[in-house]
BAFI-3210 file (N, C-alpha, C; in Angstrom, 3 decimals, decimal comma, padded with zeros to 6 digits):
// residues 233
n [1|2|3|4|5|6|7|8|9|10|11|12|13|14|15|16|17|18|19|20|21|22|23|24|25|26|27|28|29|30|31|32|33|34|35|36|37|38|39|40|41|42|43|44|45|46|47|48|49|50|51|52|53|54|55|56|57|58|59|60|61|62|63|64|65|66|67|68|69|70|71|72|73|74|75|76|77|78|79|80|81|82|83|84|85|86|87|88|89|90|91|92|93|94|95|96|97|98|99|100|101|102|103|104|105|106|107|108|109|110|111|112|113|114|115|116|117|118|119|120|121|122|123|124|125|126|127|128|129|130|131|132|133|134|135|136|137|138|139|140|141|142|143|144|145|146|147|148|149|150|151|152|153|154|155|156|157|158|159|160|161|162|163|164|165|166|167|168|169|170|171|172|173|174|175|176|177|178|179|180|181|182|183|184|185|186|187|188|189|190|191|192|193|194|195|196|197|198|199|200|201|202|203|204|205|206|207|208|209|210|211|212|213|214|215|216|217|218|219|220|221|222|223|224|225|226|227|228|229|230|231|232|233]
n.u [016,011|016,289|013,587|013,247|015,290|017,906|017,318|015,136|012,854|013,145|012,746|012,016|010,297|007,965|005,023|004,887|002,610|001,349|-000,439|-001,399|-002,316|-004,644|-006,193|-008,951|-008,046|-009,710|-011,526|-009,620|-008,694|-011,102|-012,051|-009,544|-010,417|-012,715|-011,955|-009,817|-010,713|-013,435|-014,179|-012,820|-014,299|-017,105|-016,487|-015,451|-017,798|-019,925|-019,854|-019,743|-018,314|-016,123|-015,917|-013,831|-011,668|-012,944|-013,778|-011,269|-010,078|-012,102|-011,267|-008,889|-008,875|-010,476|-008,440|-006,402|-007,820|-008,024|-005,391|-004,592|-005,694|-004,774|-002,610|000,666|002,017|004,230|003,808|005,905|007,190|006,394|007,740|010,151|013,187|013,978|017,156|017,905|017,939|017,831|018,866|020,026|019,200|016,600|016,214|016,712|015,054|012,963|014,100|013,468|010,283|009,567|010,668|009,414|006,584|006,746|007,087|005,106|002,466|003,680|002,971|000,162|-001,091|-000,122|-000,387|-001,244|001,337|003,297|001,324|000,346|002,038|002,699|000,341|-001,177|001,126|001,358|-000,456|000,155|002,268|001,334|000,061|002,017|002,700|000,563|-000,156|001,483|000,957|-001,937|-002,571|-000,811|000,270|-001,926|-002,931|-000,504|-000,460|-002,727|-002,245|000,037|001,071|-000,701|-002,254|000,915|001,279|-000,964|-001,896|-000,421|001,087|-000,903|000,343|003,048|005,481|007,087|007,452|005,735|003,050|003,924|002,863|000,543|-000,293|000,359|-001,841|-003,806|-002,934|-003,618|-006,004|-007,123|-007,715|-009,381|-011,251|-010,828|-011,030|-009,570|-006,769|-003,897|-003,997|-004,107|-002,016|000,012|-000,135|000,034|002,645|003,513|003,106|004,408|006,757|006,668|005,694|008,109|009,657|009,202|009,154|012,171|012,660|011,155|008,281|008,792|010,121|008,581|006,935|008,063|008,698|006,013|004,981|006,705|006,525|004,028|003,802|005,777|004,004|001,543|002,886|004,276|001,855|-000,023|-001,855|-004,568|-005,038|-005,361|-007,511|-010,166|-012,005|-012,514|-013,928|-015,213|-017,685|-017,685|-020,422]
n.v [006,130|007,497|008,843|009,890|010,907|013,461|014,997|014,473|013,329|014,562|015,311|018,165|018,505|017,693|019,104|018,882|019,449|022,324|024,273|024,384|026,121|027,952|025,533|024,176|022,782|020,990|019,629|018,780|016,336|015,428|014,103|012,974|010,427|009,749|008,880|007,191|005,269|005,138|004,406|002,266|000,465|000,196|-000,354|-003,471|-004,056|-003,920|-004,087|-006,057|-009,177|-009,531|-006,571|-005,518|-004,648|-002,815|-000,802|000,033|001,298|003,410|004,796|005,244|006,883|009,110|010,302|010,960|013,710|014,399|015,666|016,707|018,925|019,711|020,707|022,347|019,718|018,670|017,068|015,318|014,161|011,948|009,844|009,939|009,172|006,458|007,106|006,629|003,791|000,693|-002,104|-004,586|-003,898|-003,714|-006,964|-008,097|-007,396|-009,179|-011,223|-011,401|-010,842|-013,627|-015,427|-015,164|-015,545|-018,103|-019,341|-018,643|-019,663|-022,090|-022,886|-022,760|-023,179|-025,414|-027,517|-025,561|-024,404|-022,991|-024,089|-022,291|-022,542|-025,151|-025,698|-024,207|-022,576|-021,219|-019,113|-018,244|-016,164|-014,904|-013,459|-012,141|-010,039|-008,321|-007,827|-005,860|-003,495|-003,287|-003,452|-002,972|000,004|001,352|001,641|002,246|004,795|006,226|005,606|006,061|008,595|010,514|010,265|011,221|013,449|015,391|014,592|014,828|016,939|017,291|015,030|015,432|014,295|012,405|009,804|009,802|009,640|007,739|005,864|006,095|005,388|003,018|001,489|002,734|001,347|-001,268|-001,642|-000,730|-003,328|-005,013|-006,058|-008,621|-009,894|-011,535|-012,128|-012,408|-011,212|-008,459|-008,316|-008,390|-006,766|-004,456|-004,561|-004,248|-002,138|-000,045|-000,561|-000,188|002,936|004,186|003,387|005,166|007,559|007,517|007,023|007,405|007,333|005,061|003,455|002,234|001,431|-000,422|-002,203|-003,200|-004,398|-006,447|-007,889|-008,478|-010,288|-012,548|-013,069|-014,506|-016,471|-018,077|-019,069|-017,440|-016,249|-017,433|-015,984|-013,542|-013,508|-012,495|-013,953|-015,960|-015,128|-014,821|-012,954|-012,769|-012,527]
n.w [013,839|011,045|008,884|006,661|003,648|001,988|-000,706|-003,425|-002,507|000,697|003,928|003,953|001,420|002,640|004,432|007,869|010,161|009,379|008,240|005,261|002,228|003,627|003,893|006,154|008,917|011,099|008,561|006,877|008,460|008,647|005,916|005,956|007,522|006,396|004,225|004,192|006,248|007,052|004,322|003,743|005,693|005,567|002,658|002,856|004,596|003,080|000,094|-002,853|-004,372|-006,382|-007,010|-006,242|-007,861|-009,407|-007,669|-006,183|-008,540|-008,868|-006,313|-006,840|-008,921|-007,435|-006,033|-007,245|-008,336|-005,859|-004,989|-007,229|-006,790|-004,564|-004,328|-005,100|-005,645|-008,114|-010,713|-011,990|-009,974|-009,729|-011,207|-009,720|-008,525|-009,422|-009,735|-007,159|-006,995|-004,877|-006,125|-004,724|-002,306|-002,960|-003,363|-000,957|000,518|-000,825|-000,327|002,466|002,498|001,208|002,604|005,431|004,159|003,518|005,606|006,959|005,774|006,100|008,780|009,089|006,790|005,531|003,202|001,487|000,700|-001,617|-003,503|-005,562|-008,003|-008,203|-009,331|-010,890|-012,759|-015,320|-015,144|-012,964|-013,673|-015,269|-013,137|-012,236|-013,909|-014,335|-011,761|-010,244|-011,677|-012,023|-009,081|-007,793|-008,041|-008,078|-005,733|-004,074|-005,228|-004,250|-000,880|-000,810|-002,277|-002,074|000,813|002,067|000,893|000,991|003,290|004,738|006,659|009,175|010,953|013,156|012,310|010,119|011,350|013,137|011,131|009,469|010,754|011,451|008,001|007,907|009,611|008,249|006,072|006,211|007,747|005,206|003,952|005,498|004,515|003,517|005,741|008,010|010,106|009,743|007,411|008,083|009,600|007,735|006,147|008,046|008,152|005,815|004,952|006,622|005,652|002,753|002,994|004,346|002,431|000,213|001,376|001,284|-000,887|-003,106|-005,387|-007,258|-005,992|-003,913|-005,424|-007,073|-004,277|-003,081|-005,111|-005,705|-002,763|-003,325|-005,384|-004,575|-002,326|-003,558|-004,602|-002,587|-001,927|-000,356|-001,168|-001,268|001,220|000,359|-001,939|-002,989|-004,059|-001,995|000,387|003,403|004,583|008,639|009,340]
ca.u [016,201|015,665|012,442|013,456|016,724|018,560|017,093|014,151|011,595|013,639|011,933|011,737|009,290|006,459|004,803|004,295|001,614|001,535|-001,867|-001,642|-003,287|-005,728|-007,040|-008,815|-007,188|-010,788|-011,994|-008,777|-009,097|-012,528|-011,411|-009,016|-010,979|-013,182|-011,114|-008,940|-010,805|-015,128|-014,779|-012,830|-014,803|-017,933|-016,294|-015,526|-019,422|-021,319|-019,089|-019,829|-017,440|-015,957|-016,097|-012,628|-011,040|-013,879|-013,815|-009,974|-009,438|-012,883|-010,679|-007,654|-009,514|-010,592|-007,703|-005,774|-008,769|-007,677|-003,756|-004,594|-007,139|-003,955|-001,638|001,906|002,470|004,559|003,542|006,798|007,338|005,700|008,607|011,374|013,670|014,874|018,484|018,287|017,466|019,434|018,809|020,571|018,249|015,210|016,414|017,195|013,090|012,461|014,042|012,578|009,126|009,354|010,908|008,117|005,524|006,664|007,109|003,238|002,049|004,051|002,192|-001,228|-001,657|001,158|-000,862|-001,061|002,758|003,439|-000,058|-000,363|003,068|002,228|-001,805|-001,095|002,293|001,300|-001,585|001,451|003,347|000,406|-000,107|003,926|002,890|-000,008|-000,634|001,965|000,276|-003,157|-003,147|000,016|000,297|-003,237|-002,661|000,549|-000,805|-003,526|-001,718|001,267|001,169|-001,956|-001,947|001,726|001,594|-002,486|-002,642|001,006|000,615|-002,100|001,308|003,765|006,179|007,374|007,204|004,396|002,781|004,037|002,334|-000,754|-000,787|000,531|-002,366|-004,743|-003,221|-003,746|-007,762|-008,106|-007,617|-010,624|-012,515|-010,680|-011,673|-008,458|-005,744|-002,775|-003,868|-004,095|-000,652|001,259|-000,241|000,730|004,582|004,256|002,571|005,400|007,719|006,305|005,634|009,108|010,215|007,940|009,209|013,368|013,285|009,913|007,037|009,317|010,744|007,772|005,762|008,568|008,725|004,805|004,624|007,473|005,981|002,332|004,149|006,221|003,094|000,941|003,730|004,415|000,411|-000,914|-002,834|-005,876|-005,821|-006,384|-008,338|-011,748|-013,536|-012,250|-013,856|-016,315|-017,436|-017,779|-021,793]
ca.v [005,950|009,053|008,187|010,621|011,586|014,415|014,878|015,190|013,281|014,082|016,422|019,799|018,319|017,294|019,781|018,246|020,223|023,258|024,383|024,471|027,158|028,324|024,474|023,944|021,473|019,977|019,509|017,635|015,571|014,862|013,927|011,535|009,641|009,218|008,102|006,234|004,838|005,312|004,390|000,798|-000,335|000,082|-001,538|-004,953|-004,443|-004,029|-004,421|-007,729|-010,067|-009,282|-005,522|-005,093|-003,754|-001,371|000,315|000,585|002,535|004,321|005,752|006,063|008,689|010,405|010,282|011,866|014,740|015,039|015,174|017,685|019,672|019,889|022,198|022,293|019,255|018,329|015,228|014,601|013,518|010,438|009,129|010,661|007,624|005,599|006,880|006,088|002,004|-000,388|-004,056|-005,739|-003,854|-004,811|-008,611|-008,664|-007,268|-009,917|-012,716|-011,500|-011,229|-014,597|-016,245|-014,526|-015,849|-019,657|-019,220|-018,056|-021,127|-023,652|-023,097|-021,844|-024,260|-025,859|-028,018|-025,134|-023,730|-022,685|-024,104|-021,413|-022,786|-026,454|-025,960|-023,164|-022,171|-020,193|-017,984|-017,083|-015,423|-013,851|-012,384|-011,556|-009,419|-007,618|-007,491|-004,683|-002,179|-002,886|-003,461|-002,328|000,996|002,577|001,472|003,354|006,129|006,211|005,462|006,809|009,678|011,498|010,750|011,908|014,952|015,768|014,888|014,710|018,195|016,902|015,432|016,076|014,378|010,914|008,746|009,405|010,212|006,223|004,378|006,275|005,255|001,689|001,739|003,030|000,529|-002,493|-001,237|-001,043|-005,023|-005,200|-006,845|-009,748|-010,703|-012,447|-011,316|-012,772|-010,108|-007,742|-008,295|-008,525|-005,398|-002,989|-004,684|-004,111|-000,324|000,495|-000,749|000,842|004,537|004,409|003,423|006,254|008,843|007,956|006,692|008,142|006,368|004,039|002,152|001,495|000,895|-001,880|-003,362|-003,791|-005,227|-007,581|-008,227|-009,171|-011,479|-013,355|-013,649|-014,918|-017,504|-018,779|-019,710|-016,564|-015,442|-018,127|-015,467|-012,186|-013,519|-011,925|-015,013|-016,780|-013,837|-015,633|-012,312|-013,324|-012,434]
ca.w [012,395|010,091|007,643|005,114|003,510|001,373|-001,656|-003,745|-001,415|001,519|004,518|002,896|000,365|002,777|005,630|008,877|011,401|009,031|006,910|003,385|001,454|004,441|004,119|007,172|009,589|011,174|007,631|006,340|009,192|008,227|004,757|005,746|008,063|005,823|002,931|004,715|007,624|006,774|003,163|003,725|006,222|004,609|001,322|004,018|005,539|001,794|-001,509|-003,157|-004,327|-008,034|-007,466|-005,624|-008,602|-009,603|-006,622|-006,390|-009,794|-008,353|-005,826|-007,413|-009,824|-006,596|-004,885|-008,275|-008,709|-004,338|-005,202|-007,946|-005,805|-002,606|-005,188|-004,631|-006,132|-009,301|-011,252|-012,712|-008,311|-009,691|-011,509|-009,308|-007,500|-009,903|-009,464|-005,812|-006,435|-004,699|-006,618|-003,897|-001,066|-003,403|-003,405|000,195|001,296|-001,274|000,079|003,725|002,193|000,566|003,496|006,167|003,642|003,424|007,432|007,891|005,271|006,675|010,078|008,771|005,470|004,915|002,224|000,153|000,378|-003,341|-004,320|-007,238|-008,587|-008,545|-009,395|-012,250|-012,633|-016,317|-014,548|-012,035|-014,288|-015,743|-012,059|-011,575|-014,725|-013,900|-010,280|-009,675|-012,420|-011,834|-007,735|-006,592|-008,415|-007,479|-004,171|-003,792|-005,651|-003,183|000,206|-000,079|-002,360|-002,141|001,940|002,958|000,210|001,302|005,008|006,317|007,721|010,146|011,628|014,235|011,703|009,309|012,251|013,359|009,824|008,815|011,586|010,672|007,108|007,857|010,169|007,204|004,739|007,203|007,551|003,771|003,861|006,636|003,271|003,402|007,553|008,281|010,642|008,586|005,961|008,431|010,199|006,742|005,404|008,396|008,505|004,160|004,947|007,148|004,686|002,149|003,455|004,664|001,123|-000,539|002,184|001,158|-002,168|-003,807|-006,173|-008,244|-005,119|-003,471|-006,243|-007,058|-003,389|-003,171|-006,401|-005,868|-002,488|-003,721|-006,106|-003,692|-001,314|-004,138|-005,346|-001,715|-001,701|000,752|-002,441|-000,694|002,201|-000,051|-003,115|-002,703|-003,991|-001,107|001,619|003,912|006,083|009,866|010,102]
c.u [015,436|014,565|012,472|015,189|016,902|017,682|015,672|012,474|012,107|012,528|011,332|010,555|007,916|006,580|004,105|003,597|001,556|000,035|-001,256|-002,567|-004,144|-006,694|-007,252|-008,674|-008,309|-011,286|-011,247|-008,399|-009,830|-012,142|-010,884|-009,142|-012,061|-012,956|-010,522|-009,483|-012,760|-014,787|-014,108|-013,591|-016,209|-017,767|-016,686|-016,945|-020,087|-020,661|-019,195|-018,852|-017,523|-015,939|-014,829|-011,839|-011,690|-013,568|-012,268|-009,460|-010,734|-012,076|-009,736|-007,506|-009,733|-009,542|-006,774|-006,166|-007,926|-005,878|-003,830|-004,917|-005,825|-003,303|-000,486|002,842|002,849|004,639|004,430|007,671|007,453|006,715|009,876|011,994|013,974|016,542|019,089|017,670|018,024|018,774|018,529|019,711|017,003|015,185|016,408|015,586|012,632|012,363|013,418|011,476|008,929|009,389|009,763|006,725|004,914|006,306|005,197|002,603|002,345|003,100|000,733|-001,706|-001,035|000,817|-000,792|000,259|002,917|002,562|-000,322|000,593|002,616|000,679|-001,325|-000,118|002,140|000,397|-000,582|002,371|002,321|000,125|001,085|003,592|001,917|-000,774|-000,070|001,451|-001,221|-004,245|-002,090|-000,066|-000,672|-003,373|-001,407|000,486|-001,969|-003,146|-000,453|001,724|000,387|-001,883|-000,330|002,175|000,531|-002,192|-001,465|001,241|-000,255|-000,903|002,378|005,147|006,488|006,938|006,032|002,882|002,708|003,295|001,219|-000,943|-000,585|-000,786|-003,716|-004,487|-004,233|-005,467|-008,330|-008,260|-009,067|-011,380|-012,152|-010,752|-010,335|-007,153|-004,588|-003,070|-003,331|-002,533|000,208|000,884|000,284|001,677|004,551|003,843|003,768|006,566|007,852|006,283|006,806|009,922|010,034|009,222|011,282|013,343|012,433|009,073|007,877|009,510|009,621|006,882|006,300|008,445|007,540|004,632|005,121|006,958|005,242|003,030|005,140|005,234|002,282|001,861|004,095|003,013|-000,450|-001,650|-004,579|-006,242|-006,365|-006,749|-009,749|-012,360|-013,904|-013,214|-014,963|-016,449|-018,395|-019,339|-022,531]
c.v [007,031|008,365|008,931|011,144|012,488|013,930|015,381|014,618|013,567|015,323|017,638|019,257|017,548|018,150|018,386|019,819|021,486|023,177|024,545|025,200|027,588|026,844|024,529|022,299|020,432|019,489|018,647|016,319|014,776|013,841|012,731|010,546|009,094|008,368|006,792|005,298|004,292|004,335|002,705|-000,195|-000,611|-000,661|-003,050|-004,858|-005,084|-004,293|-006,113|-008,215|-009,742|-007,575|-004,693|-004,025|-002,170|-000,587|000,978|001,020|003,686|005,417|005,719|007,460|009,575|010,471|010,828|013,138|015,261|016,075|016,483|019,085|020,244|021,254|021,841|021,010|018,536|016,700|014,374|014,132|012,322|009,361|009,040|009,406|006,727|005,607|006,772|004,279|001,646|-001,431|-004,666|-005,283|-004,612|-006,409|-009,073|-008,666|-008,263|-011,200|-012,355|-011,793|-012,939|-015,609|-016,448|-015,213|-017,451|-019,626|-019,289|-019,508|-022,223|-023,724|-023,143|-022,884|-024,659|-026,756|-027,372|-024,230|-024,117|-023,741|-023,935|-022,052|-023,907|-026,849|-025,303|-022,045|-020,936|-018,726|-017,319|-016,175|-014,436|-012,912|-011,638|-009,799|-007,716|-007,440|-006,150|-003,354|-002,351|-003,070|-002,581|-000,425|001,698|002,614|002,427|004,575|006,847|006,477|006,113|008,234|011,177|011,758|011,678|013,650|015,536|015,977|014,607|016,060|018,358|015,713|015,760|015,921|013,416|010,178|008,719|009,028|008,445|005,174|004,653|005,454|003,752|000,982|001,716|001,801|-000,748|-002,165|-001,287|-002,413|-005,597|-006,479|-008,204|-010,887|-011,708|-011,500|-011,489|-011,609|-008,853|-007,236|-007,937|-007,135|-004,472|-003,412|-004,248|-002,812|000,369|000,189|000,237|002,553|004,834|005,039|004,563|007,467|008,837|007,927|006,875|006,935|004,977|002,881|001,789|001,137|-000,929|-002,895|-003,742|-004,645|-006,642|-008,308|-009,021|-010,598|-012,601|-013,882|-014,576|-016,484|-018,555|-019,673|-018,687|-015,969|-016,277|-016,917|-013,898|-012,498|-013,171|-012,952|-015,753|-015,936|-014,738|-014,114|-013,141|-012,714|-012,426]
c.w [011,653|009,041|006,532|004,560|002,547|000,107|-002,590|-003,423|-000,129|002,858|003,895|001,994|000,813|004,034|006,449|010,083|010,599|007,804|005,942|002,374|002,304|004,351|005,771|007,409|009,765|009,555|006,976|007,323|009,484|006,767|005,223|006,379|007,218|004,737|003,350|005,717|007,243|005,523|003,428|004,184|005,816|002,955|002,298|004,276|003,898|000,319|-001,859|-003,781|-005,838|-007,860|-007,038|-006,633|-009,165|-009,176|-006,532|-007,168|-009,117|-007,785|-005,616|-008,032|-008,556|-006,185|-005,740|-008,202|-007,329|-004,082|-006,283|-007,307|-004,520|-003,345|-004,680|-005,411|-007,597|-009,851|-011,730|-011,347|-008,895|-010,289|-011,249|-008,220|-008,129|-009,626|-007,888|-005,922|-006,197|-005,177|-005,546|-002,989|-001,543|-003,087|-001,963|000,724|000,462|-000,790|001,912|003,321|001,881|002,045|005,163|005,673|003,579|005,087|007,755|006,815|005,484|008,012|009,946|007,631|004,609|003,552|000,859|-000,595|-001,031|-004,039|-005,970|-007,772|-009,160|-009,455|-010,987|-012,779|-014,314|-015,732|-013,565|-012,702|-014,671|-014,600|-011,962|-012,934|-014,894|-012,610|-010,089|-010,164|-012,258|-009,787|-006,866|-007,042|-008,227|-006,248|-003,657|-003,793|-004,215|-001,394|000,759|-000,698|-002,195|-000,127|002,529|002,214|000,812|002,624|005,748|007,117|008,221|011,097|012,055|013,135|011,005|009,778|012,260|012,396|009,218|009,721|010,959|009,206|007,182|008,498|009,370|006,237|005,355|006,821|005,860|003,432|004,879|005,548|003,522|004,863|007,623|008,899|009,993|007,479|006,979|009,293|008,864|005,936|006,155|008,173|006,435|003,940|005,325|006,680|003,476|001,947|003,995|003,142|000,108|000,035|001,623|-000,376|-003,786|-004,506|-006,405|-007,448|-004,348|-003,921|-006,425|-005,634|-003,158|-004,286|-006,311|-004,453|-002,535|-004,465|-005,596|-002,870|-002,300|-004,845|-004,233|-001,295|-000,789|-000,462|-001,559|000,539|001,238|-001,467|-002,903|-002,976|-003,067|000,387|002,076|005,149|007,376|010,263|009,018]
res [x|x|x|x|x|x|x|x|x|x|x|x|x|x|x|x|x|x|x|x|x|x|x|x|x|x|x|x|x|x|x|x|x|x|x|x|x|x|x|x|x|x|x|x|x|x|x|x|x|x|x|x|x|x|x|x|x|x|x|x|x|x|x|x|x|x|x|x|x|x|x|x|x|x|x|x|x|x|x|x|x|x|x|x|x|x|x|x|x|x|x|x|x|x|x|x|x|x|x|x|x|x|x|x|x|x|x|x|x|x|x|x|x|x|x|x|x|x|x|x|x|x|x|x|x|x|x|x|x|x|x|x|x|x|x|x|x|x|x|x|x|x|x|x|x|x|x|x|x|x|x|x|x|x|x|x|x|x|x|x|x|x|x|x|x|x|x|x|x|x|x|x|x|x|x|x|x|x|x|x|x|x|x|x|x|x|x|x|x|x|x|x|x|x|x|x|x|x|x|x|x|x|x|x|x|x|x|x|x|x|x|x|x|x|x|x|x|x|x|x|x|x|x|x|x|x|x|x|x|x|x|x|x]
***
């Protein structure tokens, strides 16, 4: 299955294995282990509880300044992919997500399947409204545009390029100590960075968003609410 197609995110518009301005390779290597890999897990060890969002516009700003700093790329990328949306594909990863989500709460805490609905059905809407612009959108910005424009020429090619970052998203969840986060983030990374790589910002800003707000409406909001984080030592 091809991970990129014709167009104006399609191959041609990201290097795989090829330097970039005389950047060196060990050094961007360094970089995105640290970003991606050093800097989460240290959030999960020491970040206290209430500061999740801080930190994630923190390094959104860096990860813009990084994105500025690479060269090559045009900012008006960021809104490019609307005239490739399909609705009906959106609706269909929706009703998987949704259906995947009741599935893992019916087995896991079936007590609190659609919870938020029944408990506080006005505060859900208020999330449906701003979850996607103030969690999903710096997250995207972060994960999927700054890494596969920055450090996808470190590799071989998409494929391999999407496990990595699905890989990276999965690890930025470390905070919340629960494998259920950690399973549903790489299968929504590798959704994602797929989505990014055919259909650019717009569409995978929308399927994370719509995502988060299906998981949070089915009741899996109890596994990634930070107040809820009990770490394991």
């Amino acid at each position: 299955m091809a991970l990129t197609s014709p167009g104006p995110l399609g191959r041609a518009r990201f290097r795989w294995r090829q330097p970039a301005g005389g950047q060196n390779l060990a050094a961007l290597w360094a970089e995105m282990l640290l970003l991606y890999g050093a800097i989460p897990v240290a959030l999960a060890l020491f970040l206290p509880k209430g500061w999740l969002f801080p930190a994630l516009f923190v390094l959104m700003g860096g990860g813009l300044v990084l994105l500025w700093r690479t060269g090559g790329f045009e900012w008006r990328d960021l809104l490019r992919g609307w005239g490739r949306f399909d609705w009906g594909l959106l609706a269909l990863f929706g009703a998987l997500t949704l259906g995947i989500a009741v599935l893992v709460m019916a087995q896991t805490r079936p007590e609190a399947l659609f919870g938020f609905v029944r408990r506080d059905p006005r505060f859900l809407v208020v999330v449906w409204l701003l979850y996607p612009l103030l969690s999903a959108l710096p997250q995207e910005l972060i994960f999927r545009v700054l890494f596969f424009h920055r450090y996808g020429q470190l590799f071989r090619g998409p494929r391999q390029a999407v496990l990595v970052n699905a890989a990276f998203f999965s690890l930025a969840h470390l905070m919340y100590w629960n494998w259920i986060v950690a399973a549903m983030t790489f299968g929504g990374g590798l959704a994602f960075a797929i989505g990014y790589l055919r259909r650019g910002l717009p569409w995978a800003f929308a399927m994370h968003g719509l995502a988060g707000n299906l998981l949070f409406t089915a009741g899996l909001g109890i596994y990634f609410y930070s107040g809820n984080v009990v770490r394991p030592f």
